[in-house]
LOKOLKE-408231 format. One record per atom (N, C-alpha, C): residue number from 1; x, y, z; atom name; residue in three letters; chain. Coordinates in steps of 0.02 Angstrom, whole numbers, plus 32768, in hexadecimal, padded with zeros to 4 digits. Example, Ala and Ser with C-alpha at 12.3 -4.5 7.8 and 13.67 -1.06 7.14 Angstrom:
(atom 1 (8294 7EE4 8186) "N" "Ala" "A")
(atom 1 (8267 7F1F 8186) "CA" "Ala" "A")
(atom 1 (8294 7F5B 8186) "C" "Ala" "A")
(atom 2 (8282 7F90 8162) "N" "Ser" "A")
(atom 2 (82AC 7FCB 8165) "CA" "Ser" "A")
(atom 2 (8285 8002 818A) "C" "Ser" "A")
! end
This chain:
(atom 1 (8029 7FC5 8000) "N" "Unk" "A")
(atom 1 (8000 8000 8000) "CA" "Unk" "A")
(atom 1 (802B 803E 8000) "C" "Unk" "A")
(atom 2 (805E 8037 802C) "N" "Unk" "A")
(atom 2 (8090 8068 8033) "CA" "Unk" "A")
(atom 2 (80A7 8083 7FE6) "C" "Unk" "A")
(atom 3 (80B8 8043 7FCD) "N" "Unk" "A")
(atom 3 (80E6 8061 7F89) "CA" "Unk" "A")
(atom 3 (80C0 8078 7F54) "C" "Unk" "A")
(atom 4 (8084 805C 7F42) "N" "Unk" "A")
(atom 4 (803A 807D 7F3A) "CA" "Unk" "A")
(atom 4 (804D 80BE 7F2F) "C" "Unk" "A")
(atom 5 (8041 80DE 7F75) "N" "Unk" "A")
(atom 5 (803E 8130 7F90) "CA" "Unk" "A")
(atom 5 (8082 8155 7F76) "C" "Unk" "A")
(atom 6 (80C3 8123 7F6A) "N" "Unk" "A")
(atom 6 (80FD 8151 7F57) "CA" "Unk" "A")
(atom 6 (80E4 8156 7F0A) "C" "Unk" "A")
(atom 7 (80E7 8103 7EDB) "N" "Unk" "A")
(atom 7 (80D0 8118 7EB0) "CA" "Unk" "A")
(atom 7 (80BD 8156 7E81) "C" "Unk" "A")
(atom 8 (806C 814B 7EAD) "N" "Unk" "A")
(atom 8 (804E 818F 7E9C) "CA" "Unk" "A")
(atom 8 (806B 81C7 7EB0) "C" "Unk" "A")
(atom 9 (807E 81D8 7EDA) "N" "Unk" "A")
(atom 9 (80BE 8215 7EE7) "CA" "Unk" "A")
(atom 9 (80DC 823C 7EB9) "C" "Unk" "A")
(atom 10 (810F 8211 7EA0) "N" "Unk" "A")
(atom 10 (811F 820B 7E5A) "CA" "Unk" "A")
(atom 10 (811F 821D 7E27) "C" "Unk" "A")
(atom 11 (80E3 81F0 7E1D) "N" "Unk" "A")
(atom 11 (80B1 8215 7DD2) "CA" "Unk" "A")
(atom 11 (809B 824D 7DE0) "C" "Unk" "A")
(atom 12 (808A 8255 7E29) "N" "Unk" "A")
(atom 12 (806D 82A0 7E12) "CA" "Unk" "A")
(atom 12 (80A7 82DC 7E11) "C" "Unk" "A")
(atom 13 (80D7 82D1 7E15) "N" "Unk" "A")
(atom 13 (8115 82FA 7E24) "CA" "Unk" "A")
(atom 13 (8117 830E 7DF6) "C" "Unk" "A")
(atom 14 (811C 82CB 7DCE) "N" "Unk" "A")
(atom 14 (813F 82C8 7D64) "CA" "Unk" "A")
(atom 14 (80FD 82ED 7D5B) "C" "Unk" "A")
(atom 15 (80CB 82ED 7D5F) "N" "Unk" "A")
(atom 15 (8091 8307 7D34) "CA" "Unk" "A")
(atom 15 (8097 8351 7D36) "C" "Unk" "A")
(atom 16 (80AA 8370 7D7C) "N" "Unk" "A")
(atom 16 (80BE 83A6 7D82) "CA" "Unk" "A")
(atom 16 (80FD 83E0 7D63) "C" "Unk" "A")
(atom 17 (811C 83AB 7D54) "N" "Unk" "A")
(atom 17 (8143 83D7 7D32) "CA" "Unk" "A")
(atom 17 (814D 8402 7CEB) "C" "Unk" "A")
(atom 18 (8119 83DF 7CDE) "N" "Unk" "A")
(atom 18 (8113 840B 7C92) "CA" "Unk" "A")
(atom 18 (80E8 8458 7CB7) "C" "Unk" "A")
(atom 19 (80B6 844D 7CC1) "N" "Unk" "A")
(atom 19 (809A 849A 7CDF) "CA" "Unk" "A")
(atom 19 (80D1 84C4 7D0C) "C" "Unk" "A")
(atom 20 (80E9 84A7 7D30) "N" "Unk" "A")
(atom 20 (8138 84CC 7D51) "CA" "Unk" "A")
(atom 20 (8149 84E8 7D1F) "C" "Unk" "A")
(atom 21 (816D 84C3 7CF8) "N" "Unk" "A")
(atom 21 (81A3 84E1 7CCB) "CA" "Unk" "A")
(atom 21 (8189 8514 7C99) "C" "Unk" "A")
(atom 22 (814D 850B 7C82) "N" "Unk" "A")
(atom 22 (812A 853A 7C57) "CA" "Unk" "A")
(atom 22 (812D 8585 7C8B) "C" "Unk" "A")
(atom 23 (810C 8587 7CC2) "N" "Unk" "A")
(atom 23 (811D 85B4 7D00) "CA" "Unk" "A")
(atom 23 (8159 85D8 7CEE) "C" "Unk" "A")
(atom 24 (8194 85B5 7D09) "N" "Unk" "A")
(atom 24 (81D0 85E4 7D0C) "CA" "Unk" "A")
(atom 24 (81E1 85E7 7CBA) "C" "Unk" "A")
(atom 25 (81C8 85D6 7C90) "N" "Unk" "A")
(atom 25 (81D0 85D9 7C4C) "CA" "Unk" "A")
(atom 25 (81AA 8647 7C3F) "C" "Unk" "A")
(atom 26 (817E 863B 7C66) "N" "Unk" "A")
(atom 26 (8143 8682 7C59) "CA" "Unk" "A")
(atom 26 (8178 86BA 7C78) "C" "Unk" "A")
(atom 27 (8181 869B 7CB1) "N" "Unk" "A")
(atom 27 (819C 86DA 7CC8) "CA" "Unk" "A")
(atom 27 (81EC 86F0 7CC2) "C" "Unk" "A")
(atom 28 (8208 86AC 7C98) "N" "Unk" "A")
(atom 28 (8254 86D4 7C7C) "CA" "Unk" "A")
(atom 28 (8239 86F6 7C48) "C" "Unk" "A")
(atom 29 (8209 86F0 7C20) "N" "Unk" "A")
(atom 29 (81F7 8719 7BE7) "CA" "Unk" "A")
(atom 29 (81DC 8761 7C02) "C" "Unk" "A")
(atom 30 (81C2 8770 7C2B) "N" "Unk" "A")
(atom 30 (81C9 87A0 7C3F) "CA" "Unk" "A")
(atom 30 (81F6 87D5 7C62) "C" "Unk" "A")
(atom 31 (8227 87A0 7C7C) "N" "Unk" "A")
(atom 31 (826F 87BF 7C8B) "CA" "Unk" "A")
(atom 31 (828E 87E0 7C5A) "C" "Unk" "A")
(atom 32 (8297 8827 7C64) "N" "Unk" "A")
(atom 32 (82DF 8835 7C3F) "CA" "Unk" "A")
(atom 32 (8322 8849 7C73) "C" "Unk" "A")
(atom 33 (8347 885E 7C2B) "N" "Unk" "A")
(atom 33 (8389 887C 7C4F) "CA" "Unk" "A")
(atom 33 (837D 88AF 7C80) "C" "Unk" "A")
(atom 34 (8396 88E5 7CBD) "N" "Unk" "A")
(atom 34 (8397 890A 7CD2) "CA" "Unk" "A")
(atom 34 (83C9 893C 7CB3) "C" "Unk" "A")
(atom 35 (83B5 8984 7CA1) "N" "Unk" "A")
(atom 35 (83DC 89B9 7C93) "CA" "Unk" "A")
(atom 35 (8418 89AB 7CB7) "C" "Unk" "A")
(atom 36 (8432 89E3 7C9C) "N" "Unk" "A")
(atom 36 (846F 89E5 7CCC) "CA" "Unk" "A")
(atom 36 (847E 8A02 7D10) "C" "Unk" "A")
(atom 37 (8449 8A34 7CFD) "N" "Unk" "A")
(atom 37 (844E 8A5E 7D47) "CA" "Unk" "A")
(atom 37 (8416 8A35 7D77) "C" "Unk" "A")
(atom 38 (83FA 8A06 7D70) "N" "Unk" "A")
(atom 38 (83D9 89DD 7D85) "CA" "Unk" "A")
(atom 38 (83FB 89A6 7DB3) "C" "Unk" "A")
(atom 39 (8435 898E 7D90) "N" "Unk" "A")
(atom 39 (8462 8955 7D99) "CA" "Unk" "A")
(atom 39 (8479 8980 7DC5) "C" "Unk" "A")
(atom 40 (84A2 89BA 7DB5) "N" "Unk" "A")
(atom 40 (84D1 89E2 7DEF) "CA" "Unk" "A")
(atom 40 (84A8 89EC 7E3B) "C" "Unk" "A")
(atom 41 (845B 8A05 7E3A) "N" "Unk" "A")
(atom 41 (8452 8A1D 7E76) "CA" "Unk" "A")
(atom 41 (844B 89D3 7E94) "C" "Unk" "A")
(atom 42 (8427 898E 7E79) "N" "Unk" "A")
(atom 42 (842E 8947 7E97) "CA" "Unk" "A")
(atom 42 (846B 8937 7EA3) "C" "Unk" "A")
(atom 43 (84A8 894C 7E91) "N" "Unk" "A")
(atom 43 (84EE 8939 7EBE) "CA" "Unk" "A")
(atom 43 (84F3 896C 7EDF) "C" "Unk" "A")
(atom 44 (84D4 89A6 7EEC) "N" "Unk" "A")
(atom 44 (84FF 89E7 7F0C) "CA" "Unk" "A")
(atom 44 (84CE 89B7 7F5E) "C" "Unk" "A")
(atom 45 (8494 89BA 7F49) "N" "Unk" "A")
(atom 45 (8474 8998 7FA1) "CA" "Unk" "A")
(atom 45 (8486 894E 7FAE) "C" "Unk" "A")
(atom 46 (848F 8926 7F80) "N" "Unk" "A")
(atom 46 (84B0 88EA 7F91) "CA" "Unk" "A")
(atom 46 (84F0 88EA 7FCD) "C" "Unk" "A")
(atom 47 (8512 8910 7F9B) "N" "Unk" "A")
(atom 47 (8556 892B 7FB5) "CA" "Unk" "A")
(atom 47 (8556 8946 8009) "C" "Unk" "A")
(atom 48 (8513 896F 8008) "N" "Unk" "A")
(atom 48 (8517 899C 8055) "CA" "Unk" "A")
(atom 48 (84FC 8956 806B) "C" "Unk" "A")
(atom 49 (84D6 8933 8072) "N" "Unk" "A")
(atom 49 (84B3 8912 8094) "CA" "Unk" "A")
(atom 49 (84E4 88E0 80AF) "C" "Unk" "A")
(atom 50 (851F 88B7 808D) "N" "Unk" "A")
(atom 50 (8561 8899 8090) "CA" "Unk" "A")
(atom 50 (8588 88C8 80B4) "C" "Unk" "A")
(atom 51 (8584 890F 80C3) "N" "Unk" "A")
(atom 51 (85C2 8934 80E2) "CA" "Unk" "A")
(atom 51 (8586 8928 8123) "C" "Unk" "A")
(atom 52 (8557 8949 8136) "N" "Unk" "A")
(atom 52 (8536 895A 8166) "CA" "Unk" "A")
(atom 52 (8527 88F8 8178) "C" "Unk" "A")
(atom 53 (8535 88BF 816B) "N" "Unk" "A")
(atom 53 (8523 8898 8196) "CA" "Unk" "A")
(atom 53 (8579 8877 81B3) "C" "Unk" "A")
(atom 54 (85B8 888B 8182) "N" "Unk" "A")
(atom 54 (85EE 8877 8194) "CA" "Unk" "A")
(atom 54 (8606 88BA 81DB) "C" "Unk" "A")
(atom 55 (85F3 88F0 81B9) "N" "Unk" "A")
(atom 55 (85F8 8924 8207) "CA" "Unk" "A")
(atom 55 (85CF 890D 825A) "C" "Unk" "A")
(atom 56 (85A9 88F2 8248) "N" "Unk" "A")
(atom 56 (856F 88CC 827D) "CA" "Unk" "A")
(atom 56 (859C 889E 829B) "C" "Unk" "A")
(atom 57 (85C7 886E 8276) "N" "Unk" "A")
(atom 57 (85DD 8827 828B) "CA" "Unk" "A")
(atom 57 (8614 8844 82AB) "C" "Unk" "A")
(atom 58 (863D 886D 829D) "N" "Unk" "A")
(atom 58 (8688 888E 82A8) "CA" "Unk" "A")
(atom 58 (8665 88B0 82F2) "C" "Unk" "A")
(atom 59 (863A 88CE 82F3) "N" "Unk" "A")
(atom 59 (861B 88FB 8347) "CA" "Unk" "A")
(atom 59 (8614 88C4 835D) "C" "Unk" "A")
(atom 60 (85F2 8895 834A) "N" "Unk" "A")
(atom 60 (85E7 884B 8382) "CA" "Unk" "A")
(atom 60 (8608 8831 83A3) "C" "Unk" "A")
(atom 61 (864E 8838 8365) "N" "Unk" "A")
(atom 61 (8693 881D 836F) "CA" "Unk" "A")
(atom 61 (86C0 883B 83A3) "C" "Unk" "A")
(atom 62 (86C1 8875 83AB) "N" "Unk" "A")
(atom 62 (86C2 8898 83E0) "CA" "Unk" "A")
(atom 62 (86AF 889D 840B) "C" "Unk" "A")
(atom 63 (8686 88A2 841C) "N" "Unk" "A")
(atom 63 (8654 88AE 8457) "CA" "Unk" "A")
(atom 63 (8660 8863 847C) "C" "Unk" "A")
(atom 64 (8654 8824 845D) "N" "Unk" "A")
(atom 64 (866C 87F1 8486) "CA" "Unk" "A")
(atom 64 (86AA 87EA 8493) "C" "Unk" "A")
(atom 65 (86E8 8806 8470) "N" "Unk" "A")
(atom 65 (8730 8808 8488) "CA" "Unk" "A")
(atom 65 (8724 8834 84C7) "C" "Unk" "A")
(atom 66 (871B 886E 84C1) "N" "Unk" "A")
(atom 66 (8729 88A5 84FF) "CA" "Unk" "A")
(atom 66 (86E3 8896 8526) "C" "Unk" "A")
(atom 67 (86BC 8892 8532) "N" "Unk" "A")
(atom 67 (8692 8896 8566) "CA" "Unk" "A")
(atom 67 (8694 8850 85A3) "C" "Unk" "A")
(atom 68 (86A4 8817 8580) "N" "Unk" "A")
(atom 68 (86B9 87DC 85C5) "CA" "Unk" "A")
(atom 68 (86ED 87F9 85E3) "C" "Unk" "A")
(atom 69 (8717 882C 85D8) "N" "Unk" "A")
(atom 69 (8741 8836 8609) "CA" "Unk" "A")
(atom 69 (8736 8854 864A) "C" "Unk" "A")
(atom 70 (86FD 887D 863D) "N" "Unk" "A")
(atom 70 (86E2 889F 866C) "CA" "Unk" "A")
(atom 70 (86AB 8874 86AF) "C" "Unk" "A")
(atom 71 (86AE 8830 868D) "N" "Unk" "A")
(atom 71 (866C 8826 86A6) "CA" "Unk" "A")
(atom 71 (86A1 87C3 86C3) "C" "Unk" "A")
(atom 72 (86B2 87C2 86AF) "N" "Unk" "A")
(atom 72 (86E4 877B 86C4) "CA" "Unk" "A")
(atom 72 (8715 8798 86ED) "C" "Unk" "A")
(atom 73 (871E 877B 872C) "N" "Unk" "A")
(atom 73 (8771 878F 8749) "CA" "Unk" "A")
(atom 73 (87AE 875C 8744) "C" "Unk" "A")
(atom 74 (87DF 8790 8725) "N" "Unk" "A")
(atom 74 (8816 875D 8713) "CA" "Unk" "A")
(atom 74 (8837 874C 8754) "C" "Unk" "A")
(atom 75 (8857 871B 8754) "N" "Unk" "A")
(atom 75 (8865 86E5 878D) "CA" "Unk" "A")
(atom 75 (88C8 86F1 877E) "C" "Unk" "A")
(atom 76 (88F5 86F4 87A1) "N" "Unk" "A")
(atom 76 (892B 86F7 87B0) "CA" "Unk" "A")
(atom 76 (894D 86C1 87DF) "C" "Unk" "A")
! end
């Protein structure tokens, strides 16, 4: 009964894929290129969004170096 149910699984997967593919078939056709100044402002915020989350990790980075010192006592 089990294999039954994969079976059919299956088939309906394969049956599916023609309507999928027609799908992303529609909407690359509606894709085009992006201008250029288009392309530029999508890397100019890419870009900040990569500086502003590596500046985030670097303060983190910090903040856990220097702040256990204050708060752990070193032992001698």
């Amino acid at each position: 009964m089990a294999e039954n149910n994969t079976a059919d699984k299956v088939k309906d997967g394969i049956s599916n894929i023609g309507p999928t593919l027609r799908s992303y078939l529609r909407i690359l056709k509606l894709a085009r290129k992006p201008t250029r100044k288009e392309f530029f402002t999508i890397a100019k915020v890419a870009a900040l969004g990569i500086l502003a989350i590596g500046v985030m990790g670097f303060l983190f980075y910090v903040l856990m170096d220097i702040v256990p010192e204050y708060f752990i006592p070193v032992r001698s």
